[in-house]
N, C-alpha and C positions, 0 to 999 in steps of 0.2 A: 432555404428560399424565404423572403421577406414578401408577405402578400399587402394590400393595399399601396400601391405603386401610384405614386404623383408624376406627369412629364408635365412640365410648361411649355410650351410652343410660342416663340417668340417670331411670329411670321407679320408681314404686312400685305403679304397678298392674301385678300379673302378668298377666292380660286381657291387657292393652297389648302389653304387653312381649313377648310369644307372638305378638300378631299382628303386630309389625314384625318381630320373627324370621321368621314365618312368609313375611311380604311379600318382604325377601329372598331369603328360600330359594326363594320360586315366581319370584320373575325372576332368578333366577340373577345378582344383583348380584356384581359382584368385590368390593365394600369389603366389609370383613369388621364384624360389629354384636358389641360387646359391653354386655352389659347389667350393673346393677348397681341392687343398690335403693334405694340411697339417696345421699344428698350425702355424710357420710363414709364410704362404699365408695367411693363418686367420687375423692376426695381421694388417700382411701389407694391406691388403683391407680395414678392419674394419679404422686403422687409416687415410689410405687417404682420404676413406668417410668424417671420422669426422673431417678433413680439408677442406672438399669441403664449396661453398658457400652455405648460409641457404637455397636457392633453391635447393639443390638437399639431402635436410635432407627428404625427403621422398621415395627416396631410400635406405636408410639406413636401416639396418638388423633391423626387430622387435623383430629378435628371431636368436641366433645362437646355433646349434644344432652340439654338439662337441663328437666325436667319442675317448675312451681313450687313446687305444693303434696305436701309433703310430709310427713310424720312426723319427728321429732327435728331434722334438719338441712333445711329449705327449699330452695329454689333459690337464694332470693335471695343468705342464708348461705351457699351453695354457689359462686355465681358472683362474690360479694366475695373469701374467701378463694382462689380460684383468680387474680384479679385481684393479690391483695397478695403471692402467693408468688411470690421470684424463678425458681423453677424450671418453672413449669409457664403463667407467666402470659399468655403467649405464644399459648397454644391456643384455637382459635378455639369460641366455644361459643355455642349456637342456645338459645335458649329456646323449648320445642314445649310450649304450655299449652292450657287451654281459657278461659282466661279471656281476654277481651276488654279488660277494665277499661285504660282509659287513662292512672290511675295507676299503675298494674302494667308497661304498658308503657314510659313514664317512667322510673319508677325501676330496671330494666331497663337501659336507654341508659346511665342517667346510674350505671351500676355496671359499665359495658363490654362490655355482649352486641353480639355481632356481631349477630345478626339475632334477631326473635321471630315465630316462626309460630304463629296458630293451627293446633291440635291437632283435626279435624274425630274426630266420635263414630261417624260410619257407616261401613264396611268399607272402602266404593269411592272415597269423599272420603281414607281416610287412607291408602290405597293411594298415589294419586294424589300425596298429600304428601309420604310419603317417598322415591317418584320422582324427584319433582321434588328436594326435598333430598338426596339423591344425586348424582344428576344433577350439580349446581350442584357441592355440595362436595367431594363424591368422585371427580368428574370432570374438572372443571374450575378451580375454584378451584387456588391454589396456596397451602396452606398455609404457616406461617413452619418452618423446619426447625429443629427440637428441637435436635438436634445442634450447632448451629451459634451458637444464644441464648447471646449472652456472659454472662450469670449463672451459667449452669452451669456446676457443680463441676470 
C-alpha cells in the first residue's frame, strides 16, 4: 500500500467541488484532494510538479479525476494534452462526467483515460462514488512513479 495519496479534481462546478472536499473531510480520507477549475489549471499544476525536484515526486497527483464539460479548456483537450506531454503522461486520470453518451465514452478510451465513471447528482450516490474511487485508486491501485518515467528531465 503506497500512503501519501495525491487526487487532482479537475471540476468547474464549485457545488461539486465543495462537496467532494467536503466528502473527504467527513471520512477522514488520507488521499489528499486538490481541486482546480479548469483543464489549464490542470495542466499548469500537473507540469510544475513534474519539474519540481525528485523530493517532492510524492506530491504528485496519483490520480487526476477530470470532469468533461467545461469552459475554455474541456476534458477532452485536457486529457489529449496530458496524454501528448512526455512529463506528465504517465498519470492515471478518471473521467468523473455526468454524461452517459457512448460517444463520449468512446472517445474517452480511444484518447487514453484510465476509467470513466459516472458522476451521480444526489449527495448519497456521489458520496458513495468517491468512496469507492478512493478506495480503488488511493488505496490500492499502484500508480506509475513520477519519479522514476524515463522522459523526465
Amino acid at each position: 500500500m503506497v500512503k501519501n495519496r495525491h487526487f487532482l479534481l479537475v471540476e468547474d462546478n464549485v457545488d461539486l467541488a465543495t462537496l467532494a472536499l467536503r466528502i473527504f473531510k467527513k471520512n477522514n480520507l488520507l488521499t489528499r484532494l486538490t481541486v482546480v477549475a479548469g483543464g489549464q489549471d490542470a495542466l499548469d499544476l500537473l507540469m510544475k510538479m513534474a519539474d519540481t525536484s525528485a523530493s517532492a515526486c510524492e506530491s504528485f497527483p496519483s490520480l487526476v479525476l477530470l470532469d468533461l464539460n467545461m469552459p475554455q479548456m474541456d476534458g477532452y483537450e485536457t486529457l489529449k494534452r496530458i496524454r501528448q506531454s512526455p512529463q506528465i503522461k504517465n498519470v492515471p486520470v478518471v473521467i468523473l462526467t455526468t454524461s452517459e453518451d457512448p460517444e463520449d465514452i468512446d472517445t474517452c478510451y480511444g484518447l487514453g483515460v484510465n476509467a470513466y465513471i459516472f458522476k451521480p447528482t444526489e449527495y448519497e450516490a456521489l458520496e458513495k462514488t468517491i468512496l469507492l474511487i478512493e478506495a480503488y485508486w488511493g488505496r490500492y491501485n499502484m500508480p506509475p512513479p513520477i519519479c522514476f518515467w524515463s522522459d523526465r528531465p
